[in-house]
C-alpha positions as CSV (number, residue, x, y, z in Angstrom):
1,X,0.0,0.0,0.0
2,X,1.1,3.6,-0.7
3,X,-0.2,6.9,0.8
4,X,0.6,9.9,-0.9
5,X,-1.2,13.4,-1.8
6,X,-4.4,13.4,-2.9
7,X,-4.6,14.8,-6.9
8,X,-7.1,16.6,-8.9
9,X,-7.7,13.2,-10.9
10,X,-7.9,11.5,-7.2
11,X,-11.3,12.7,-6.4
12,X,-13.7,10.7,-8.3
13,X,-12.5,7.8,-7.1
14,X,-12.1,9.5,-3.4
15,X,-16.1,10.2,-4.0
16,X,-16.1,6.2,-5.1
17,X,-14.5,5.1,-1.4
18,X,-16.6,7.7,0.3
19,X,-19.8,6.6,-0.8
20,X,-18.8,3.4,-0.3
21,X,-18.2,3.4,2.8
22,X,-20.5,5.1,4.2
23,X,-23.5,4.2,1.9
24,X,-26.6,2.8,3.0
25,X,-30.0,2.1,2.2
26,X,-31.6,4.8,3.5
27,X,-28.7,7.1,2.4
28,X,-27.2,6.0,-0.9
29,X,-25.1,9.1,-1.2
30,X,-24.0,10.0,2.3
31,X,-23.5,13.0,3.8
32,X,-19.3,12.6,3.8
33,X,-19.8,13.2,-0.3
34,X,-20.8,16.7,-0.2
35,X,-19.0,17.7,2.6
36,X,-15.9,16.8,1.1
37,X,-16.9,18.4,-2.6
38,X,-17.8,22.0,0.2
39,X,-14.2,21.6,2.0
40,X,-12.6,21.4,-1.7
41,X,-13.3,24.9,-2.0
42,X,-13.4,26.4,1.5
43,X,-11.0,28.4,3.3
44,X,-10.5,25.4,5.9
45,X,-8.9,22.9,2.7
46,X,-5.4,21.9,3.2
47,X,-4.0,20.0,0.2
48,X,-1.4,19.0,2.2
49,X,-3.1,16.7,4.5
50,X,-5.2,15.0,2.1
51,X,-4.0,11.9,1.3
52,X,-5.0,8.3,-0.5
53,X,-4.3,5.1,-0.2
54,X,-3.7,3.2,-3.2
55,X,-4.0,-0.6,-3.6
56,X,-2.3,-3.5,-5.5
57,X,-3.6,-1.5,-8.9
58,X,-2.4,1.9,-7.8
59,X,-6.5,2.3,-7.2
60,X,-7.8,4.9,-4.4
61,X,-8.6,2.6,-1.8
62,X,-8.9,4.8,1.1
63,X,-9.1,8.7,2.1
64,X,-8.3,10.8,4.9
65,X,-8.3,14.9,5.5
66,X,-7.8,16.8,8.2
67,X,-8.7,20.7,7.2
68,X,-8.2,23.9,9.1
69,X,-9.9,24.3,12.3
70,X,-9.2,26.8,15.8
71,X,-9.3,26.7,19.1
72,X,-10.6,30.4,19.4
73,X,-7.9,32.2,17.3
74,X,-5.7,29.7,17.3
75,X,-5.4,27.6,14.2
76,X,-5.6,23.9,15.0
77,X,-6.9,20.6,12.9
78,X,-10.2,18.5,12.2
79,X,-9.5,15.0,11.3
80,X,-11.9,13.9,8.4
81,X,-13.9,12.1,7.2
82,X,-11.7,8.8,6.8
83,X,-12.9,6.5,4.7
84,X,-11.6,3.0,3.4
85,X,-13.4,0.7,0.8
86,X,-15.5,-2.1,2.1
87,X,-13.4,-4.5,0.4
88,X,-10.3,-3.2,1.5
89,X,-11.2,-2.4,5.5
90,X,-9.8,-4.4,8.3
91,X,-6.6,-4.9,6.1
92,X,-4.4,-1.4,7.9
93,X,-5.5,0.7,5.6
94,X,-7.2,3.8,8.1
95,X,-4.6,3.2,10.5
96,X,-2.0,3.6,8.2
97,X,-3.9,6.9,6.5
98,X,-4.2,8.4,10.3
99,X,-0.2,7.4,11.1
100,X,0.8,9.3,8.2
101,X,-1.9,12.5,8.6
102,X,-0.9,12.8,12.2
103,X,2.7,12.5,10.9
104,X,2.2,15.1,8.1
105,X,0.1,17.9,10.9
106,X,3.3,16.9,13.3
107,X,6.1,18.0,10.6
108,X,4.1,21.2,9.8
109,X,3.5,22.0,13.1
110,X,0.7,22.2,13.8
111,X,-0.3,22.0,17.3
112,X,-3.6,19.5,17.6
113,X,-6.0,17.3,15.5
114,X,-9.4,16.8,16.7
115,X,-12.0,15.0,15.3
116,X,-15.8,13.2,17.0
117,X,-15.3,9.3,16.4
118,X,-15.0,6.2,18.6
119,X,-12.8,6.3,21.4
120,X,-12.2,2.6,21.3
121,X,-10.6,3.3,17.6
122,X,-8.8,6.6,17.7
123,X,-7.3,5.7,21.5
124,X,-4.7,3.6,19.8
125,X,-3.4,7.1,18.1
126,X,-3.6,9.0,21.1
127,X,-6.3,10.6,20.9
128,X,-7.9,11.6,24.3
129,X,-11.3,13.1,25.6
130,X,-10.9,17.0,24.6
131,X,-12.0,18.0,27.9
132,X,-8.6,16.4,29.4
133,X,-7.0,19.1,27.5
134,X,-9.6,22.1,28.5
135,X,-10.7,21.8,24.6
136,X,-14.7,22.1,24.1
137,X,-16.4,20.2,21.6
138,X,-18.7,22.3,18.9
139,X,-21.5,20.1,20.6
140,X,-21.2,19.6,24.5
141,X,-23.4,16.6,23.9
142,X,-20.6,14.7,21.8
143,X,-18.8,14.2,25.1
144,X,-15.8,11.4,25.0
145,X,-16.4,11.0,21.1
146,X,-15.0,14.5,20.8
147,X,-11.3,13.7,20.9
148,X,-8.0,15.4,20.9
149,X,-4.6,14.6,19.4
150,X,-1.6,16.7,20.4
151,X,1.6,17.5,18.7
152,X,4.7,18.4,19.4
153,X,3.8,22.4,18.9
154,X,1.3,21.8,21.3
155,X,1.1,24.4,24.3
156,X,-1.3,23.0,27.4
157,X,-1.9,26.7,27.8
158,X,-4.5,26.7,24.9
159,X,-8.0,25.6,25.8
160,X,-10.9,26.8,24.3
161,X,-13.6,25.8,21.9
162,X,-12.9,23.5,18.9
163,X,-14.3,25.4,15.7
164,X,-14.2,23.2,11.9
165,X,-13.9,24.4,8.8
166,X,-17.0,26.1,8.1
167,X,-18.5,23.6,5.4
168,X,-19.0,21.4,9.1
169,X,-21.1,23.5,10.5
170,X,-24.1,22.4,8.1
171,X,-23.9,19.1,9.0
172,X,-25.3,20.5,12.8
173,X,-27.7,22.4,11.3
C-alpha cells in the first residue's frame, strides 16, 4: 500500500471510497460526499493533509483529510472524514492513512488534531477526551467522542472551543 497526496484526478475515485463506505440504504449518497466536494473549495482545505491510499492496482482505496480548524484564534486541525473501501477495510488501511496524517500535521507544526469518532478506535493514536486538555467540543453533547490529538507544537496553555472548517457546521444544522 502507498499513501501519498491526494490529486485533482484522485477525487472521483475519493467520492467512489466515500460513498462506499459510508452508503446505506436509506442514504445512498452520504453525507461525507458533499462535505468533502464543500471543503474542496473552503477556506478550511489543506492539500497538504489529504492523502490516499492506493491498492495493489495503484486504485484509491482509502481517504483521509484533516482541514483547518481553531481553538478560538488559534489555528488547529479537524480530522476527516476517513474513509476505506468495504473490500479493502480491516486490512491497515485507516490506521495507516491516520499514522501518516498525524505525521504530516506533526512536521508542519501544527499543534492538535481533533475530530468526533469512537474512542475505542482513535485511542490507539492517542487521541484523548478534549476536555482532558480544556478543549470544548462544537457540541457539549458529543462528550468522550470528541477527541483530541496533540503534537509536538502543542502548548497545554490553549484551551478553548474547537471550531471546523465552516462547510462542518451544516452538518449541525
Amino acid at each position: 500500500m502507498l499513501i501519498r497526496r491526494e490529486t485533482p484526478e484522485d477525487v472521483p475515485a475519493v467520492r467512489a471510497v466515500t460513498t462506499a463506505a459510508f452508503a446505506g440504504p436509506e442514504n445512498p449518497v452520504p453525507v461525507e460526499v458533499p462535505l468533502l466536494d464543500e471543503l474542496r473549495v473552503s477556506g478550511g482545505w489543506l492539500s497538504a493533509l489529504s492523502l490516499v491510499a492506493l491498492g495493489d492496482s495503484d486504485e484509491v482505496v482509502g481517504h483521509v483529510v484533516c482541514t483547518r480548524g481553531h481553538v478560538g484564534t488559534t489555528p488547529a486541525l479537524g480530522l476527516g472524514p476517513l474513509s476505506v473501501h468495504p473490500g479493502h477495510q480491516g486490512r491497515g488501511v485507516g490506521i495507516a492513512l491516520v499514522h501518516t496524517v498525524l505525521g504530516a500535521a506533526d512536521a508542519l507544526e501544527e499543534p492538535l488534531v481533533a475530530l468526533l469518532g469512537s474512542p475505542a478506535y482513535y485511542g490507539r493514536f492517542g487521541f484523548r477526551t478534549s476536555t482532558d486538555h480544556g478543549i470544548i467540543a462544537p457540541d457539549p453533547a458529543w462528550g468522550e467522542y470528541f477527541q483530541v490529538r496533540t503534537l509536538n507544537a502543542y502548548d497545554a496553555a490553549l484551551r478553548g472551543i474547537f471550531a471546523y472548517a465552516a462547510p462542518f457546521e451544516r452538518l449541525r444544522d
